[in-house]
N, C-alpha and C positions, 0 to 999 in steps of 0.2 A: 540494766536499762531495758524495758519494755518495749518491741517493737512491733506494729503492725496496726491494723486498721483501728478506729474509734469505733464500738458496735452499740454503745448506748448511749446518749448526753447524759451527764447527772444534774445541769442544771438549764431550765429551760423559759426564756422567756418569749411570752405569748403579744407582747406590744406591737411587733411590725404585723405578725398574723392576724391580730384583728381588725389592725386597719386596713390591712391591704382586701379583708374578707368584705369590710363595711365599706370602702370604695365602691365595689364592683357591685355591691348590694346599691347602693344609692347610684350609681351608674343606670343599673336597670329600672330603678324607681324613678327618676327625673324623665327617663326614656319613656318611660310608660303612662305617665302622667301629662308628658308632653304631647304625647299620640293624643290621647283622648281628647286633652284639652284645643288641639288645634282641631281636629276629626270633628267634635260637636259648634266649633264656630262657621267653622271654613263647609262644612258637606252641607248643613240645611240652607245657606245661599246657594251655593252650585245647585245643591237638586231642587230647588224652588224654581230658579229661573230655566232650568232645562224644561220643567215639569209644566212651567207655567203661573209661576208668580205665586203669592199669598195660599193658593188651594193644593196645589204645589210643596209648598212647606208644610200645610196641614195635615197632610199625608204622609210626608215625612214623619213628624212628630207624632202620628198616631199609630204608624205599620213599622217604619224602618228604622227609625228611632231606637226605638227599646232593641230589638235587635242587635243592630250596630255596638250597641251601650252593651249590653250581655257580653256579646264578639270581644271584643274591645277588651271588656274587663278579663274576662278568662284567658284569653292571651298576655296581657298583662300581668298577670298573675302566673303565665307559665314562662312569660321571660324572664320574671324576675327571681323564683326557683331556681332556675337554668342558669343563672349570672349568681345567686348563692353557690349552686353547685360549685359552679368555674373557678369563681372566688376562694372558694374554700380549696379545693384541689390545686389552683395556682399560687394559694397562700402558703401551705403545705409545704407544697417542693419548695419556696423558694426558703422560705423561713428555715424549713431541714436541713438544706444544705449550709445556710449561713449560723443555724448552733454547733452544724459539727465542726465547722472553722471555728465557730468563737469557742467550744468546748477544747478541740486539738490546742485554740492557744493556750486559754489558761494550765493544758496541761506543759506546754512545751517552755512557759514560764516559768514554771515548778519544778524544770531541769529536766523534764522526761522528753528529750530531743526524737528519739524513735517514731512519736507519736505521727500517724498518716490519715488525712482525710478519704470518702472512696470518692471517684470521680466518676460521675453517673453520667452525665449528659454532655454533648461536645456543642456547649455552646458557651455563653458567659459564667452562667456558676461553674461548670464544667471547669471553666479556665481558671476561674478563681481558684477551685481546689486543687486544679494540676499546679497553677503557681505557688501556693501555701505549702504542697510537696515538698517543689524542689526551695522554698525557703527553708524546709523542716531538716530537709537532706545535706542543705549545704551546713546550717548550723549544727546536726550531727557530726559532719566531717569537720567542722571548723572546732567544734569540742575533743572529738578522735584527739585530732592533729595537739591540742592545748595538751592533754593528757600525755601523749608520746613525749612531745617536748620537756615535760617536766619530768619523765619516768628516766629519759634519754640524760636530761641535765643532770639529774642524781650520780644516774650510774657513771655519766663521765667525770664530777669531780669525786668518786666513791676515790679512785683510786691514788690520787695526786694527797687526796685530804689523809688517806689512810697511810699513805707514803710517810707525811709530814709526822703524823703524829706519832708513828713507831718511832720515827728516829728525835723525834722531840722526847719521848719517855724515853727512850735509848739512854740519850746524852744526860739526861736529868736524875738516872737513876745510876749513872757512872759505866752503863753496861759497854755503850760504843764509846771510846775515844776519841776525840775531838780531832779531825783531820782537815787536810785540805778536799779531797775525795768527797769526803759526808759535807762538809758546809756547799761546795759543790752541785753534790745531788739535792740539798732542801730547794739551791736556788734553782735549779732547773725545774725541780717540779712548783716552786711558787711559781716562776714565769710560764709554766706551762700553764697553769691556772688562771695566772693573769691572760692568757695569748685567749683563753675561751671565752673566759668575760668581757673581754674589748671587742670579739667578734661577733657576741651576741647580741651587745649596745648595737653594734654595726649596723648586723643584721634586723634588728628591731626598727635605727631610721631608717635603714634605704627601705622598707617592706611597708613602713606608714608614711612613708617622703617627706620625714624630716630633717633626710640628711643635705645638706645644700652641700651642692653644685655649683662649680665655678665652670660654666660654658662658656667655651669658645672655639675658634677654627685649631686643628692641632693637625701636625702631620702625622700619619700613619706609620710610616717610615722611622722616625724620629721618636714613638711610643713602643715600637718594637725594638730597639736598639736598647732603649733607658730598660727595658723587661730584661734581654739577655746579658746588659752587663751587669743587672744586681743578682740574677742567678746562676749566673756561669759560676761562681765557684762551687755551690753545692751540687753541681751537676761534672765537674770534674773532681771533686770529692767519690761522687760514686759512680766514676770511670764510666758516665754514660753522654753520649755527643751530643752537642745543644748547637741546633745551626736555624739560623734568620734568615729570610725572605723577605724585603719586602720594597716595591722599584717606589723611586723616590716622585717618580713622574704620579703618582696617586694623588689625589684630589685630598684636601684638609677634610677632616669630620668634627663634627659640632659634639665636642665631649669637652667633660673633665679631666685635665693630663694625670692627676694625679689618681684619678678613681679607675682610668683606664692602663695603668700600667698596676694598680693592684688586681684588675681583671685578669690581665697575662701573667701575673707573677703567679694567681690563685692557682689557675691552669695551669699553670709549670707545674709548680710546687706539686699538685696533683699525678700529673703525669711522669713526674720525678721518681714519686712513691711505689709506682704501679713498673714505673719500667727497670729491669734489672740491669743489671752492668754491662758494660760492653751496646746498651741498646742505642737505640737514638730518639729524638725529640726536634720535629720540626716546626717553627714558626716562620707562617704568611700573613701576607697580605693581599686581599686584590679585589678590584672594584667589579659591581655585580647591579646595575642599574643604579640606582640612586643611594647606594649604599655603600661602602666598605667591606670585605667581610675576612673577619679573622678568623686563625684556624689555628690550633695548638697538636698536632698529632703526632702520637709515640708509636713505637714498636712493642710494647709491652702486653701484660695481661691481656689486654682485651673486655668486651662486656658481653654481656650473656641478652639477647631482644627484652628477656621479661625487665633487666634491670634499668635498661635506658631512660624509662619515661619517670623513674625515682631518684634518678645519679643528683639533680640539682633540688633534694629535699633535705634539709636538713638534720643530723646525722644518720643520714642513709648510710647501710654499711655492705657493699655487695658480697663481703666474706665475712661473714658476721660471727666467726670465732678471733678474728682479727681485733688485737683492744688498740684504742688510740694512742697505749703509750708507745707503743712496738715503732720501730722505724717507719710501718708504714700504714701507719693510725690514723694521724693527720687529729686537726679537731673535730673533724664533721658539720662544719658548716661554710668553708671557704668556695666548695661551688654555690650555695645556697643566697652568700653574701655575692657571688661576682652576678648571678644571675638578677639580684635585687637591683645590684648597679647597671648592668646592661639599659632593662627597660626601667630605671630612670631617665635615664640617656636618649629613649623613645628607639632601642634597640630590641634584637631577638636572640637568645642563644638553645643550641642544642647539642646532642649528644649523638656520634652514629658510631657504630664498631661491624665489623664482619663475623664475630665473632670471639668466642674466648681462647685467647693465646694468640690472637692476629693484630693485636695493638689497638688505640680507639682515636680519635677525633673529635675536639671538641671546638664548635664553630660560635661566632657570634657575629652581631653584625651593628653597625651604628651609623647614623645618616652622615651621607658626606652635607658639608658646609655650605653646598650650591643646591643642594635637592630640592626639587622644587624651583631653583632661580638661577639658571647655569647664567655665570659671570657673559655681560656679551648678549644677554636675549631681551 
């Protein structure tokens, strides 16, 4: 993909340029026409009756007349030059600016996204072409981003598909033996393949908001309780502490029960992966002006500053020799899915860590139920 400045249009229409050139040309021609015509009714009255009537006028029309008329015309004729010039130079820029925007489009519609207008002047064209930029920029990154995903979705069913099928010619050619073990392992890596496909459907409506929402007031208290009891046991499975926070005197938040308890479970699940045994995992709650705000924090890995502002893209991978089927792969997209559901919700989430090996924190937040109309006012 080609990127960088547009330095010649290949196709060029001249329609706005001429009109705009023949405006200012007939601008200066009504202008000048207009002079003369009012200058020859209006001056030989004035200078008759200054002059003194009928002999007055004579004198005008024999001395100052032709004159005038000469005057007159040659100025006429040099405003109207001067208004060709302007014309033509103000047609110029304007028309130049506006083929290399219409050229950059039909290139950026032919898939050459790179393509950049220059931005000359800090005024209206100016802006046009700074805006058609960052259109140009954003649809580059919005193709980037398509390309990763697909490059990303491959290589994560490469290895479930590759799973399947060894042990499907396996068993077909008589080489493995038919076990409990192996029919086991097909099913686990089918539902592992299943688990990516339903979280990409996921991820797809809550990212185009067509996943509906069932809003209402929910307790806070009562969303982090229903979180720690469906993961407490994979969190005593791998001998690491899972403790709740959260006082019950907290104001209701306007969410979905159920989209909000697979927010904390995401973030567990995550923080489950990262944190080793013996660690711990804390979940809170607590109110922050008009808000709630939940916090998921381990004692684990940690994050690295460059990786924070990518953790909620999907499958971003901070240890990127790490595969997804390993214990602690995950699918690569359950922050990407909680972060979709948060700002549904008309919430924020983020990411902070002090560093790597010092554990991390991952916060979000969703309006309390009163925000904006505290019960009572």
């Amino acid at each position: 993909m080609r990127r960088g400045f547009i330095k010649r249009p290949r196709r060029l229409s001249r329609g706005l340029g001429v009109r705009l050139f023949i405006s200012h040309f007939l601008v200066a021609l009504v202008g000048a026409l207009t002079t003369l015509t009012v200058t020859f009714i209006l001056v030989p009255v004035v200078f008759g009756r200054l002059a003194g009537g009928t002999e007055g006028a004579a004198a005008f029309g024999r001395f100052f007349g032709p004159a005038l008329l000469y005057s007159l015309l040659l100025a006429g004729l040099a405003a109207t030059a001067a208004a060709a010039v302007a014309g033509l130079l103000v047609s110029r820029r304007v028309v130049g600016s506006l083929r290399y925007v219409v050229d950059a489009t039909r290139r950026i519609a032919s898939g050459r996204y790179g393509e950049r207008v220059p931005v000359r002047d800090d005024d209206e064209l100016g802006e046009l072409s700074a805006s058609f930029n960052a259109m140009a920029r954003a649809l580059d990154e919005a193709e980037r981003r398509r390309m990763e995903v697909i490059y990303d979705l491959s290589h994560e069913l490469r290895t479930p598909l590759s799973t399947l099928r060894g042990y499907a010619e396996g068993l077909a050619e008589g080489v493995i033996e038919p076990s409990e073990e192996t029919w086991m392992l097909l099913r686990v890596e089918a539902d592992r393949m299943g688990r990516l496909v339903d979280d990409l459907r996921r991820l797809s409506q809550a990212e185009s908001g067509q996943l509906a929402l069932d809003l209402a007031p929910i307790l806070p208290a009562e969303t982090v309780r229903l979180a720690l009891e469906r993961m407490r046991p994979a969190f005593e499975e791998k001998d690491v502490a899972l403790v709740g926070f959260a006082p019950g005197e907290l104001p209701p938040v306007m969410a979905d029960s159920d989209r909000m308890v697979q927010v904390l479970m995401n973030l567990l699940s995550n923080a489950l992966r990262h944190t080793p045994r013996t660690g711990r995992v804390t979940v809170s709650a607590s109110l922050a002006g008009g808000e709630v705000v939940f916090e998921v924090e381990d004692t684990g890995e940690g994050l690295a500053p460059e990786h924070l502002p990518h953790v909620f893209e999907r499958f971003y991978r901070v240890d990127k020799s790490r595969s997804r089927g390993e214990a602690g792969g995950g699918s690569g997209v359950g922050l990407a899915i909680s972060k979709a559901l948060v700002q549904a919700m008309g919430g924020r989430i983020w990411a902070e860590s002090p560093g790597v090996g010092q554990g991390a924190s991952f916060r979000f937040t969703i309006p309390a139920a009163w925000a904006g109309s505290r019960p009572g006012s």
